[in-house]
N, CA and C of each residue as an Amber inpcrd file, in Angstrom:
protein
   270
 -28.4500000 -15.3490000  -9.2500000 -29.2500000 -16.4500000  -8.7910000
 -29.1280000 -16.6270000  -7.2630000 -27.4640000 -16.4950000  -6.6870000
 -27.8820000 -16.2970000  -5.3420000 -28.6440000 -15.7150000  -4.7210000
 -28.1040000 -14.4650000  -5.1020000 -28.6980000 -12.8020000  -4.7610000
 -30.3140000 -13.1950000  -4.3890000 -31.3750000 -14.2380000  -5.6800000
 -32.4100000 -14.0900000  -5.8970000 -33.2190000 -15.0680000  -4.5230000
 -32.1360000 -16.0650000  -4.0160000 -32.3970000 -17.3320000  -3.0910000
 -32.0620000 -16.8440000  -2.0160000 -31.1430000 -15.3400000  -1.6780000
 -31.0350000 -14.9970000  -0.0400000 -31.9920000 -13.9070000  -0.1450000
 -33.0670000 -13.3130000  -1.2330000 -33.8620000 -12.2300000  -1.2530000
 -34.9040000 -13.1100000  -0.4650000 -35.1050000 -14.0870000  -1.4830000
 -36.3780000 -15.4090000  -0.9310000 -36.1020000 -15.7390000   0.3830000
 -35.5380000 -15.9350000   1.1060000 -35.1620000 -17.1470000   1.5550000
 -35.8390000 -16.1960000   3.3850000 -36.7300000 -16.8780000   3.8180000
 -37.4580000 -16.3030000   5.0830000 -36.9110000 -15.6000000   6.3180000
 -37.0020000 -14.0400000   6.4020000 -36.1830000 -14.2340000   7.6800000
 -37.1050000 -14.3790000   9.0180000 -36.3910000 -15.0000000   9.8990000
 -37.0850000 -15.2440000  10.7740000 -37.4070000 -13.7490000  11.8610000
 -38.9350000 -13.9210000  12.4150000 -39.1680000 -12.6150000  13.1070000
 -39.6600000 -12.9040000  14.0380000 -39.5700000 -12.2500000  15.3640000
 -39.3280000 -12.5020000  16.7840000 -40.8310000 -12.7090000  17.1020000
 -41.5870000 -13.6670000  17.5580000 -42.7710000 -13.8860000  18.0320000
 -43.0840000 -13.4050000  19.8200000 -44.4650000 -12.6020000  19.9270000
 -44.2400000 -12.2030000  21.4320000 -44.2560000 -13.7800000  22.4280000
 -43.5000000 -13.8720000  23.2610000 -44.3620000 -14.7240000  24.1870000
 -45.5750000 -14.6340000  24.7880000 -45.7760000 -15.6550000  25.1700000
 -47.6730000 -15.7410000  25.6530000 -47.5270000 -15.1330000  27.2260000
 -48.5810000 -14.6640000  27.5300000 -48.5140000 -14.0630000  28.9850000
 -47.7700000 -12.8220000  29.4050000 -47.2430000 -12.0990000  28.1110000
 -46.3810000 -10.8210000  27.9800000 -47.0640000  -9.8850000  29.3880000
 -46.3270000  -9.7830000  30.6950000 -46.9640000  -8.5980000  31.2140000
 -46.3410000  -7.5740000  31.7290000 -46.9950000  -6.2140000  31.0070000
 -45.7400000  -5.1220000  30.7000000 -45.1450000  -4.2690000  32.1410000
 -46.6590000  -4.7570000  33.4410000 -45.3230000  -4.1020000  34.8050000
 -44.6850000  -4.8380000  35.1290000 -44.1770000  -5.5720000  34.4220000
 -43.0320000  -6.5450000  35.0250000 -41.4020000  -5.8070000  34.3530000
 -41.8240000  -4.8380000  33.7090000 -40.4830000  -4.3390000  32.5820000
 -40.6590000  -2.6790000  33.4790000 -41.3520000  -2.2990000  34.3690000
 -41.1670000  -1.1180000  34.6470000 -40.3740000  -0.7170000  35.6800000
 -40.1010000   0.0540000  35.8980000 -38.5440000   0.5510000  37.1720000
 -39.3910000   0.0330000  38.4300000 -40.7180000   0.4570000  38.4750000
 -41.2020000   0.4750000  40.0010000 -41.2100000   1.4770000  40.6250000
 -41.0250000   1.3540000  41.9150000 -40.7820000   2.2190000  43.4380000
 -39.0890000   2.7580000  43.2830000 -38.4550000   1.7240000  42.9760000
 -37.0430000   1.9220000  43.4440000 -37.0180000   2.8900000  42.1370000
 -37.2370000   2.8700000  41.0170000 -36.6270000   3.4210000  39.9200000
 -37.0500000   4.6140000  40.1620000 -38.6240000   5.0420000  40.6240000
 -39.0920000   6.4340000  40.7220000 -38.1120000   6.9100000  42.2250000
 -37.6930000   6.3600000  42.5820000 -37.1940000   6.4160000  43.8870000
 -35.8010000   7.0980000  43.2170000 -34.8800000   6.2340000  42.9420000
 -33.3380000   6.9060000  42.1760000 -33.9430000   8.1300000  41.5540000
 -35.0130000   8.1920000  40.7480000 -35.1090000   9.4390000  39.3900000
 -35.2230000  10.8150000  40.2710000 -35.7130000  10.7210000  41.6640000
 -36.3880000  11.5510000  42.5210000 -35.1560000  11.7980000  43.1950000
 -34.4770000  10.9540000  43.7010000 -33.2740000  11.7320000  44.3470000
 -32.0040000  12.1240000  43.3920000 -32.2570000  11.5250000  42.0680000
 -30.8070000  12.7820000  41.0320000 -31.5190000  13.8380000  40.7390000
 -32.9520000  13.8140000  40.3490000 -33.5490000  15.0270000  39.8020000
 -33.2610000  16.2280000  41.5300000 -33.5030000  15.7930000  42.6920000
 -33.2960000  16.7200000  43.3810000 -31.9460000  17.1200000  43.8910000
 -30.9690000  16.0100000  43.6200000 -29.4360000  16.6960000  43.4500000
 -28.7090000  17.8260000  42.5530000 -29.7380000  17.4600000  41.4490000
 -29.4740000  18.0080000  40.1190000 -29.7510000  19.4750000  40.9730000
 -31.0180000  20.0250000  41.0420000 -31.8440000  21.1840000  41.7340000
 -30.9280000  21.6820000  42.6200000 -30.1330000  20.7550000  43.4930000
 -29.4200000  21.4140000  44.8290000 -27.6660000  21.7850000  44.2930000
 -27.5170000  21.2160000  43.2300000 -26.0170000  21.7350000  42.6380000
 -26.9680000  23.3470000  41.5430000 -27.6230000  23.3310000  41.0580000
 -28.1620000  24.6070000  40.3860000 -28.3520000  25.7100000  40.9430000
 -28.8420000  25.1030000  42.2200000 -28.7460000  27.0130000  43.2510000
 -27.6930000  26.6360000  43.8280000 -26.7230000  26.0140000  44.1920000
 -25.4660000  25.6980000  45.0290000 -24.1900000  26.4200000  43.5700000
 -24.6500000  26.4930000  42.3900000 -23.8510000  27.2250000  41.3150000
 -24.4730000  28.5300000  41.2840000 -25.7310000  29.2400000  40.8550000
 -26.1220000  30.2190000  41.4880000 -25.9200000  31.3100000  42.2950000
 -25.8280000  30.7680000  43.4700000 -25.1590000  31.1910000  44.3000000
 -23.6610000  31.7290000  44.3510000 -22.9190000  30.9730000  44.1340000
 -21.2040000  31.1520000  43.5480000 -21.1080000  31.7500000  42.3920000
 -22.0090000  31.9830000  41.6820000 -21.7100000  32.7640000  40.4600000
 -22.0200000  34.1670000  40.4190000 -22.9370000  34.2000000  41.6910000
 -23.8760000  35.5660000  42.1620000 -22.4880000  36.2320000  43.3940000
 -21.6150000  35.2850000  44.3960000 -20.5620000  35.6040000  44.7250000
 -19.3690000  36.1640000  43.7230000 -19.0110000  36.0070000  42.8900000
 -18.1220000  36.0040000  41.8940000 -18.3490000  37.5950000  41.1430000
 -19.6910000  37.3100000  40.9810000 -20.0880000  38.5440000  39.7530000
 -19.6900000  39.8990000  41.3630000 -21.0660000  39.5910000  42.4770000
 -20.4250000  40.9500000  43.3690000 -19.2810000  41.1970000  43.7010000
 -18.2660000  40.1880000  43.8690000 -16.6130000  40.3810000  44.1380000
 -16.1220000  41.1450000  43.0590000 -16.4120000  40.7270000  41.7950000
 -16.0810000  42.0670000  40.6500000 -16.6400000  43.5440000  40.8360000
 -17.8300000  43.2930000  40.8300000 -18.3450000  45.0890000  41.0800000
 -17.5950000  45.6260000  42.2560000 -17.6250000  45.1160000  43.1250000
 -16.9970000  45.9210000  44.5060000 -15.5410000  46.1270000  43.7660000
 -14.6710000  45.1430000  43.4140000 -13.3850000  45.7260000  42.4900000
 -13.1750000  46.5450000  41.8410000 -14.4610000  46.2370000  41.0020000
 -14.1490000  47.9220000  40.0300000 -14.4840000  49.0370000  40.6370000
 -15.6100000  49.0210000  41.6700000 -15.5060000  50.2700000  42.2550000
 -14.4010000  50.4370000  43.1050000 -14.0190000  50.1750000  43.6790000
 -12.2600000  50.4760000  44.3630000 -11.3230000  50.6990000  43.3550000
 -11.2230000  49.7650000  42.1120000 -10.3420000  50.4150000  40.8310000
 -11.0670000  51.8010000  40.6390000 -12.4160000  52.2170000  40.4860000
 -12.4300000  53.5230000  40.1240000 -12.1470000  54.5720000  41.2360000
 -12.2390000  54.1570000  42.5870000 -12.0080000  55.1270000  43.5990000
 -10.8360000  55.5280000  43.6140000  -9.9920000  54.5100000  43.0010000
  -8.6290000  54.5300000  43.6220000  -8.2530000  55.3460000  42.4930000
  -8.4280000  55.1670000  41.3000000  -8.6330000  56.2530000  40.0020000
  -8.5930000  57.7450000  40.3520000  -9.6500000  57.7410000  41.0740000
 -10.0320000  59.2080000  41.3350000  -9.7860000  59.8400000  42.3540000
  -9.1560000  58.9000000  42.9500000  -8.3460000  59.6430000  44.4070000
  -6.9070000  59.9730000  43.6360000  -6.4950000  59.3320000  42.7450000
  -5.2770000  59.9700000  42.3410000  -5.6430000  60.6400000  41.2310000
  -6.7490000  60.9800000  40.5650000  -6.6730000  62.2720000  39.9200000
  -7.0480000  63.2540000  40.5910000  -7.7280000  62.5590000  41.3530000
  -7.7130000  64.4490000  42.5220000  -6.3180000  65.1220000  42.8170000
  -5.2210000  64.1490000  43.5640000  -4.4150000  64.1400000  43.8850000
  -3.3070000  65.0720000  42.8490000  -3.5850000  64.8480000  41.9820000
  -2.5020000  65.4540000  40.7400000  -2.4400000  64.5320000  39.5490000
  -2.8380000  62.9350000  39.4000000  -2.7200000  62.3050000  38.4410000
  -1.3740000  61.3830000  38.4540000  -0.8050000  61.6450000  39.7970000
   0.3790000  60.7520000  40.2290000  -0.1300000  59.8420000  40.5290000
   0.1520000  58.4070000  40.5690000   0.2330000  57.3580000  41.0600000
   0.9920000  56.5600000  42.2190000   2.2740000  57.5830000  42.0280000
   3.4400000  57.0830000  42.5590000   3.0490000  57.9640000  44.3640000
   4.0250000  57.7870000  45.1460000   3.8520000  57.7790000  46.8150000
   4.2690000  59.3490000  47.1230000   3.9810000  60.2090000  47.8040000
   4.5250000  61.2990000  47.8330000   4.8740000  61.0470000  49.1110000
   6.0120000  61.0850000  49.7680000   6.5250000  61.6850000  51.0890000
   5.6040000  62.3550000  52.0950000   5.6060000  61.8800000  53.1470000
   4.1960000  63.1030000  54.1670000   5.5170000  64.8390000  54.3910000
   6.3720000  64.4930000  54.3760000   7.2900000  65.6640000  54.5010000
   8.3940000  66.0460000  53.3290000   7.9860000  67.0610000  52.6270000
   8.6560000  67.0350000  51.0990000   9.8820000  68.1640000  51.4390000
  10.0850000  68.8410000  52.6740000  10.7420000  69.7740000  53.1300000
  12.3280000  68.8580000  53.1880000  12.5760000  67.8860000  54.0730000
  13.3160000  67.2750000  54.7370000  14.2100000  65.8780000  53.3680000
């Protein structure tokens, strides 16, 4: 019987006010203004990462090619690694 008197029982629902006018709820100047300068921060950290990631990747290739030079200068060499003396006599 409760159950049946809080099913009934009216809920109240939000009426618009009179004179509702909707550019009064919009960002404006200033808001397009903020959206315009994160959206172009956003842009200037994306090639500012870019960039450093394009540094990073060539600092590896140039490495491995010196790891492979250095490879193949000591298999020319004999496959030693280790230092040979300039005078093996003495």
């Amino acid at each position: 019987m409760i159950a049946e008197l809080l099913l009934r029982a009216a809920t109240p629902s939000p009426t618009p006010t009179p004179g509702f006018d909707p550019n009064a709820v919009t960002p404006g100047v200033i808001g397009f203004i903020a959206i315009f300068v994160v959206a172009l921060l956003v842009v200037l950290l994306i090639l500012d990462m870019v960039r450093r990631v394009r540094r990073v990747n060539y600092r590896a290739q140039v490495n491995e090619q010196l790891d492979a030079e250095e490879r193949e200068r000591g298999d020319r060499d004999g496959g030693d690694d280790t230092e040979r003396p300039d005078n093996p006599q003495t």
